[in-house]
C-alpha positions in Angstrom: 73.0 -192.5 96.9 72.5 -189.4 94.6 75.0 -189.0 91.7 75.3 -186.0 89.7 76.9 -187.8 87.1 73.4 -188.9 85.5 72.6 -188.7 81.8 70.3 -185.4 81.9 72.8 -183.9 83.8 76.2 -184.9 81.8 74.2 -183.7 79.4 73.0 -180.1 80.6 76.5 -179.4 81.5 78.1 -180.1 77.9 75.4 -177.9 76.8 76.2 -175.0 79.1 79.5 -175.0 77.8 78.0 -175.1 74.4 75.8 -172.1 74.7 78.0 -170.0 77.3 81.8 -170.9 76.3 81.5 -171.6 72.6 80.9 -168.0 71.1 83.9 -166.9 72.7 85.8 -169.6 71.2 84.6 -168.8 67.7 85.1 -165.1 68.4 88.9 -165.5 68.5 88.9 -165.9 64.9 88.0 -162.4 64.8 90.4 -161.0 67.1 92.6 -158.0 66.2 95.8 -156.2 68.2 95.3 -152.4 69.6 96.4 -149.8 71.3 99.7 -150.5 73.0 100.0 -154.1 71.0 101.1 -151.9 68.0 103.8 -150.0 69.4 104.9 -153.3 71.7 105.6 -155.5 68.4 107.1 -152.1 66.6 110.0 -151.6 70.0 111.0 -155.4 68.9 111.0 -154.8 65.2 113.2 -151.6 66.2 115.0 -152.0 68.6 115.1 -156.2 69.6 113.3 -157.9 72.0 116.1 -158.0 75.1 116.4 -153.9 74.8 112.6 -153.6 74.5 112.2 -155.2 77.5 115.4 -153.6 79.2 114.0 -149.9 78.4 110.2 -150.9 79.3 111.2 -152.1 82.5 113.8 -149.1 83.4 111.8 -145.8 81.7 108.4 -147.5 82.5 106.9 -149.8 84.9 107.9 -152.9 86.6 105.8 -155.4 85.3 108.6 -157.3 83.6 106.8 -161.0 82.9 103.9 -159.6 80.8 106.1 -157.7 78.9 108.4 -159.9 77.9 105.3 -161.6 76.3 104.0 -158.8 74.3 107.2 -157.7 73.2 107.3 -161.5 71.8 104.1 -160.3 70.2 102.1 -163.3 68.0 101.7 -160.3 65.5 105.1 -160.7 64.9 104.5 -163.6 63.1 100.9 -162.6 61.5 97.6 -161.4 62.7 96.5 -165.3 62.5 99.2 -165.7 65.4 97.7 -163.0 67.0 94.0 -164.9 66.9 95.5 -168.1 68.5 97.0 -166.1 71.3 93.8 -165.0 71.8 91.9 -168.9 71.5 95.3 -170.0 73.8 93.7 -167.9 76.6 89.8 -169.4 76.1 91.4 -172.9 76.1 93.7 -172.1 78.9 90.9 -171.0 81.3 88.8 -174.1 81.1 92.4 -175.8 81.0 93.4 -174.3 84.2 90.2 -174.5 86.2 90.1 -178.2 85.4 93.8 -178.5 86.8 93.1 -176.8 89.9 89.5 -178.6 90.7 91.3 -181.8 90.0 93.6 -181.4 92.6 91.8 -179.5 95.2 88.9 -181.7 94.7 90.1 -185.0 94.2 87.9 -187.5 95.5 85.2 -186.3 93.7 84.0 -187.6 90.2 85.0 -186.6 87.1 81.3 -185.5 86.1 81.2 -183.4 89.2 84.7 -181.5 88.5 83.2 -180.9 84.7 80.6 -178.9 86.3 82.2 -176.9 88.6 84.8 -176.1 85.2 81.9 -175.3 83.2 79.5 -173.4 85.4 82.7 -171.2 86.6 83.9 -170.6 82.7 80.2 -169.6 82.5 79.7 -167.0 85.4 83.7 -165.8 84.5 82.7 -165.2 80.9 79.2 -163.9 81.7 79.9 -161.6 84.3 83.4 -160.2 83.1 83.5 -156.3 82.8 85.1 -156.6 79.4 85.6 -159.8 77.1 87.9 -157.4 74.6 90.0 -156.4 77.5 90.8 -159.6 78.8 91.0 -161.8 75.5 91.1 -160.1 72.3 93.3 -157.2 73.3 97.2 -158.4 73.8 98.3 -156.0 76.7 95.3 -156.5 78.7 95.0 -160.2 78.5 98.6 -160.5 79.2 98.7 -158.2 81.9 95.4 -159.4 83.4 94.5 -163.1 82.3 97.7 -164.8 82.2 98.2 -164.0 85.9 94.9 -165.4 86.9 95.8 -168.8 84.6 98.8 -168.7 85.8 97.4 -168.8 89.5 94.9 -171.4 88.5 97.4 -173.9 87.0 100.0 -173.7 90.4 96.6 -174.5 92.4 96.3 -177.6 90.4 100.3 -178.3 90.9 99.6 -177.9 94.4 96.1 -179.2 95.1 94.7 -179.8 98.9 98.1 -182.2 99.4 99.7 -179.0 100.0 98.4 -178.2 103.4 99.3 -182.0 104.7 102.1 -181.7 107.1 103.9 -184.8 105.0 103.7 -183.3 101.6 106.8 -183.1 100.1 106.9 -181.9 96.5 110.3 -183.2 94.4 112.5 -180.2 93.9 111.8 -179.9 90.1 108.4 -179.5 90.3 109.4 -176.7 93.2 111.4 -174.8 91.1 109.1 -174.5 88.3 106.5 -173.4 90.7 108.7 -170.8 92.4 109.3 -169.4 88.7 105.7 -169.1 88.0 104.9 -167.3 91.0 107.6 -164.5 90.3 105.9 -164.6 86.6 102.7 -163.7 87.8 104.2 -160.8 90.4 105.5 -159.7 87.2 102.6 -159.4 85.1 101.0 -156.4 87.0 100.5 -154.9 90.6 96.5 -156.2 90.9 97.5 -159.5 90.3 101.0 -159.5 92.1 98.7 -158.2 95.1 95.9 -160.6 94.8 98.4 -163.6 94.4 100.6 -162.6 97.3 97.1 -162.7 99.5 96.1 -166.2 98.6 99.6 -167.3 99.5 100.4 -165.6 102.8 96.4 -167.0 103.5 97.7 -170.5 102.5 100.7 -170.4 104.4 98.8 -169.2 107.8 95.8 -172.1 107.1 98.9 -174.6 107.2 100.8 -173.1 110.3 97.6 -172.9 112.1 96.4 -176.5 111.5 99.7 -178.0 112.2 101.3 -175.5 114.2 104.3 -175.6 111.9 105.9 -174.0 108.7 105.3 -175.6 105.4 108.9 -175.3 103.6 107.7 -175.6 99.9 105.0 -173.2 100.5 107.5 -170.7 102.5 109.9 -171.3 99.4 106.8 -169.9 96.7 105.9 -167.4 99.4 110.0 -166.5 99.3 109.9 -166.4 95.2 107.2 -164.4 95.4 109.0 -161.9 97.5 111.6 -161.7 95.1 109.3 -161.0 92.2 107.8 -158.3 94.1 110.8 -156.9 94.8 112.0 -157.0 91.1 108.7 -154.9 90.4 108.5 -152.7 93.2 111.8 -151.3 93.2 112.3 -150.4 89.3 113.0 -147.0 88.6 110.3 -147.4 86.1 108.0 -146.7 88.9 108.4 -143.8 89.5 108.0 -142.4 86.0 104.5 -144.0 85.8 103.7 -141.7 88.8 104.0 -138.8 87.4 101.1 -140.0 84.9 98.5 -139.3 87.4 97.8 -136.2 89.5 94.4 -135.6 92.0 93.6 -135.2 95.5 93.6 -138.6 95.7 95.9 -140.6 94.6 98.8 -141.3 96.9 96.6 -139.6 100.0 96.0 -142.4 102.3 92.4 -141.4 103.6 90.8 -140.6 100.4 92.1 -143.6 98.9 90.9 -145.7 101.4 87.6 -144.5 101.4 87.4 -144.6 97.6 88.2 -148.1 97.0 86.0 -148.8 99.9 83.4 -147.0 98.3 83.9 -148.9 94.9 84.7 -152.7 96.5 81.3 -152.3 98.0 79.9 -151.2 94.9 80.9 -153.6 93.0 79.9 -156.5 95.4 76.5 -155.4 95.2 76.3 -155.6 91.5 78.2 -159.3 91.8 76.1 -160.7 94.7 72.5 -159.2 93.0 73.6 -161.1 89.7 71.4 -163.8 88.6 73.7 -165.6 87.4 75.6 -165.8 90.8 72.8 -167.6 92.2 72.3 -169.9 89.8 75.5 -170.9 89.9 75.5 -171.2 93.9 72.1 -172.8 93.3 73.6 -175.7 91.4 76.9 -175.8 93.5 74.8 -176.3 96.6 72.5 -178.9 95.1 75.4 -181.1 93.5 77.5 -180.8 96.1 79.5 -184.7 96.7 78.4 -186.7 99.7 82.1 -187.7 99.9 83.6 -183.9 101.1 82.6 -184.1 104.4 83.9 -181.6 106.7 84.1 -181.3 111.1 82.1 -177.7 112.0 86.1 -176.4 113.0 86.9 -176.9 109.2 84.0 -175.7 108.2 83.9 -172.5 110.0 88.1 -171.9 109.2 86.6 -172.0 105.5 83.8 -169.5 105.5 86.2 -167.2 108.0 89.1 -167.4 104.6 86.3 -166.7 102.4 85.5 -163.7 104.1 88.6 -162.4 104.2 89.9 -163.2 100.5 87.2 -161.8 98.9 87.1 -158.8 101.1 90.8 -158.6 100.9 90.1 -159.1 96.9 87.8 -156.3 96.2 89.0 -153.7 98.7 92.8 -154.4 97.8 92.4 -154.6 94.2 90.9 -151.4 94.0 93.0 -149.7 96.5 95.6 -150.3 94.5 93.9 -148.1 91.8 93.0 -145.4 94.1 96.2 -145.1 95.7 98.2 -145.3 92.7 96.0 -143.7 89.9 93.7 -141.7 91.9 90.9 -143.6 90.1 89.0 -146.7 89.8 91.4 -150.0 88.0 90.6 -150.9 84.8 88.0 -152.6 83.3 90.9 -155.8 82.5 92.0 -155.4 86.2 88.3 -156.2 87.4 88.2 -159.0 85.8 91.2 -160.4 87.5 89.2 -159.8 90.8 86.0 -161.5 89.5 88.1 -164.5 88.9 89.5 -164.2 92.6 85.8 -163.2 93.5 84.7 -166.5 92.2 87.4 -168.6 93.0 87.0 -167.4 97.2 83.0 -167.4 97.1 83.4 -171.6 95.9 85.7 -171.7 99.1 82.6 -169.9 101.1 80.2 -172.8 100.2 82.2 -175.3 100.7 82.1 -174.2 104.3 78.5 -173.1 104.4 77.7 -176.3 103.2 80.0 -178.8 105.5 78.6 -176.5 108.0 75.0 -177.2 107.5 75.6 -180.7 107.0 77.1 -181.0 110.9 73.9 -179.4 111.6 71.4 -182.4 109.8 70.0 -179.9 107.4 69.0 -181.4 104.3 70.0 -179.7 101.4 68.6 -179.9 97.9 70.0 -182.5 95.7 70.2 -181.9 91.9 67.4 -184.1 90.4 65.7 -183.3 87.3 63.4 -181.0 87.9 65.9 -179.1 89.9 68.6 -179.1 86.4 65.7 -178.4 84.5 64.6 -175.2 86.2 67.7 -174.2 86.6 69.2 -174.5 83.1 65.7 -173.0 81.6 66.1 -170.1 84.1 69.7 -169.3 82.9 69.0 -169.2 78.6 65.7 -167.3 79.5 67.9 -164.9 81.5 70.6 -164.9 78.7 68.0 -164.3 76.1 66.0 -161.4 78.0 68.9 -159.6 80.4 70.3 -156.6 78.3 74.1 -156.1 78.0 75.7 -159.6 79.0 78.4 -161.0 77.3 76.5 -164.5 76.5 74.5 -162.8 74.6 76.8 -160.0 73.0 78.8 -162.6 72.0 76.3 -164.9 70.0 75.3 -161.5 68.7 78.7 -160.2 67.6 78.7 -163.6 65.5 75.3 -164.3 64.4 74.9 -160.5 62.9 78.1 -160.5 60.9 79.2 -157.4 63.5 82.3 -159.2 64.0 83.2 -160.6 60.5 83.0 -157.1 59.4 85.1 -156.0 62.0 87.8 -158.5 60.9 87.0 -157.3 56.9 87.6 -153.8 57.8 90.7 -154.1 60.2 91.7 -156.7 57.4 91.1 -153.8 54.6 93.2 -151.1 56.4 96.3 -153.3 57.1 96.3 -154.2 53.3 95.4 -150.1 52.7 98.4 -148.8 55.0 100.7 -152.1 53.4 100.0 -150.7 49.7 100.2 -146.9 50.4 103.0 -145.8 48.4 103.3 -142.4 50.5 104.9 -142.3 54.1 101.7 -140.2 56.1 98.5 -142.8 55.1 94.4 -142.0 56.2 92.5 -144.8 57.0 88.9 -145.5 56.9 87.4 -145.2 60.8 85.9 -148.6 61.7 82.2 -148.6 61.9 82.0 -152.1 62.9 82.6 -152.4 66.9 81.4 -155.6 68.1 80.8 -155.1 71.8 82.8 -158.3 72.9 86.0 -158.1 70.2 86.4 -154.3 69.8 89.0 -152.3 72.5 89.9 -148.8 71.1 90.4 -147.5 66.9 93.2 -145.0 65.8 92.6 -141.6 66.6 92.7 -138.9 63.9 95.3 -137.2 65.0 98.8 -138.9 63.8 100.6 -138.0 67.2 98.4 -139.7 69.2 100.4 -142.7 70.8 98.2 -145.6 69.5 98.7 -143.9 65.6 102.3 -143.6 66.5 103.0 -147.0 67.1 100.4 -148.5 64.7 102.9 -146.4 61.8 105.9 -147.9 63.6 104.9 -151.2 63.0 103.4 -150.9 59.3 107.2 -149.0 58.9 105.6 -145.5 57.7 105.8 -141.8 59.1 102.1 -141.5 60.3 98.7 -143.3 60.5 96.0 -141.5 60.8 91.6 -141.6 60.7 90.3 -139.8 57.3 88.7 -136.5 59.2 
């Protein structure tokens, strides 16, 4: 029988990782706060952290969880906090993915589970709209990534046992569980939405396989209730309202056709993606002889594919339209490319038991299969303009993003030593594509100079004109 777990191919995967996981990894030792991280850490510095939070959550939004982690922001401590945050959330991917392949997958081998990690980390990394937004910039990763870690790691608590009709989790374990799920509600609407469709999904696979409720999963689904209750009804709501005003926003029919118009959009750029069909490509052809599948499970899996990831891109960005008018953010599509990937895995798992009721051979991933396909993804890194892979290595092996540290290092020590209260600072000309976010503005009102003067304890920061 065919095992993946040969030499050449242990071998190809650790290399992957190497080439498409790596750079991002060193690239936290570059990584520098922005934007609203200045005036986050300065509310704690001025006010303490359990007002902060208090008047964020009352004058401003609901999203309660991720700020009660950027108000305990690592630049508190020091800007090399600040860079572990940032490696904490590389780690914690790969971390996370493992922990929820392990235990949705767990009669597979360990060499098998190491792929589907690393050739997910890949495509997540590769195809992500913004690297800066969802690692190296505090408010957008805690906003956007933590929730989709978050979700990873209670998939891996949970694993495939969940939908037995005899699991019984021990209360602790429960608890902890129903915490995390009211985190992530709290983190921000996109992924309180997404998260809330992945478990009401869960709970109706298990009621309609055993034609019962599943208490532990009702109890998370409960917990989540509550936390989007706690974000939904905040007065701070309605203030961040009054931020946006077109004829779309908050009109149902232009809305919906908007996001329609952008999901669909946006799954033509993901499905047309090289890399996504490499990755299926290897998926497919190192997929275990061990997950075997009747054609009734195999169809109730491409059916929930179909809906999460249409539910994913439609929902994610109606939530945008509806609310803002306007696409989400470049840090909120990344939170649905991570759902995006997560549900299309769940579509070839049921393509493939599918198939395999039928007799039709698939490929198997020999070595002239692994070859081709790992030569056809560095030639595509190398020659495709504009992907992160390649930014990344890039950013590092050009010195852009030491010199981006060097300056942002320079104008901390510049503002530290001014001995006036209004200080000009040098514009930053280095702007590595995958590290930098936004600079200071020249004008010393603007909020991100406001709070960047907050936190350096002076009466205004601005750009030299």
């Amino acid at each position: 029988m065919h095992r993946f777990t040969s030499p050449l191919n242990t071998s190809l995967v650790w290399l992957l990782a190497l080439i498409g996981i790596s750079p991002f990894v060193l690239l936290c030792c570059y990584a520098q706060p922005s934007a609203d991280d200045w005036y986050m850490a300065a509310d704690t510095m001025e006010k303490g952290y359990w007002q902060s939070n208090i008047d964020f959550y009352l004058g401003l939004t609901g999203r309660f969880f991720s700020s009660a982690v950027l108000f305990l922001h690592p630049m508190l401590l020091s800007f090399g906090a600040f860079k572990c945050y940032s490696l904490a959330l590389i780690l914690g991917l790969v971390v996370s993915l493992r922990w929820a392949v392990g235990g949705w997958f767990p009669e597979t081998s360990s060499g098998w589970k190491w792929l589907l990690v690393v050739t997910s980390s890949v495509l997540f990394l590769w195809a992500m709209p913004s690297t800066a937004q969802g690692f190296y910039w505090g408010t957008g990763s805690a906003g956007y990534t933590l929730p989709g870690l978050l979700s990873l790691c209670l998939a891996g608590m949970f694993g495939r046992r969940c939908l037995d009709s005899g699991w019984r989790p021990q209360p602790v374990m429960l608890v902890i569980a129903s915490l995390m799920a009211i985190a992530i509600t709290g983190c921000t609407e996109v992924a309180m939405a997404l998260f809330f469709a992945h478990l009401v999904v869960l709970n109706a696979v298990f009621f309609w396989r055993h034609r019962q409720v599943s208490r532990p999963l009702a109890i998370l689904l409960a917990a989540t209730l509550i936390g989007v209750a706690a974000v939904v009804l905040t007065p701070g709501n309605s203030v961040r309202r009054t931020w946006y005003t077109n004829d779309v926003n908050h009109v149902f029919v232009p809305a919906v056709l908007m996001a329609l118009k952008l999901a669909l959009r946006q799954l033509a750029v993901w499905l047309t993606f090289a890399p996504f069909f490499l990755f299926s490509l290897v998926i497919v052809s190192a997929w275990p002889a061990a997950l075997q599948l009747s054609r009734q499970r195999a169809w109730e899996l491409i059916v929930i594919a179909v809906v999460l990831m249409g539910g994913t891109l439609f929902g994610g960005f109606f939530l945008g339209t509806w609310s803002m008018g306007a696409a989400i953010p470049l840090r909120g599509i990344n939170l649905l490319l991570l759902f995006f990937i997560i549900d299309w895995i769940i579509l070839l798992a049921g393509i493939i038991a599918l198939l395999r009721t039928c007799s039709i051979e698939l490929p198997r991933a020999g070595v002239v299969l692994s070859l081709c396909a790992f030569l056809i993804f560095c030639s595509n890194a190398q020659m495709s303009v504009g992907n992160n892979i390649k930014a990344a290595w890039l950013d590092l092996l050009s010195g852009r993003a030491a010199q981006y540290e060097q300056q942002c290092a320079q104008r901390h020590a510049l503002i530290r030593a001014a001995t006036t209260p209004d200080v000009l600072v040098p514009i930053l000309t280095a702007r590595p594509y995958t590290l930098f976010f936004n600079d200071l503005t020249a004008d010393p009102a603007n909020w991100r100079n406001v709070g960047c003067a907050r936190f350096f304890r002076k009466h205004s920061v601005a750009l030299q004109p």
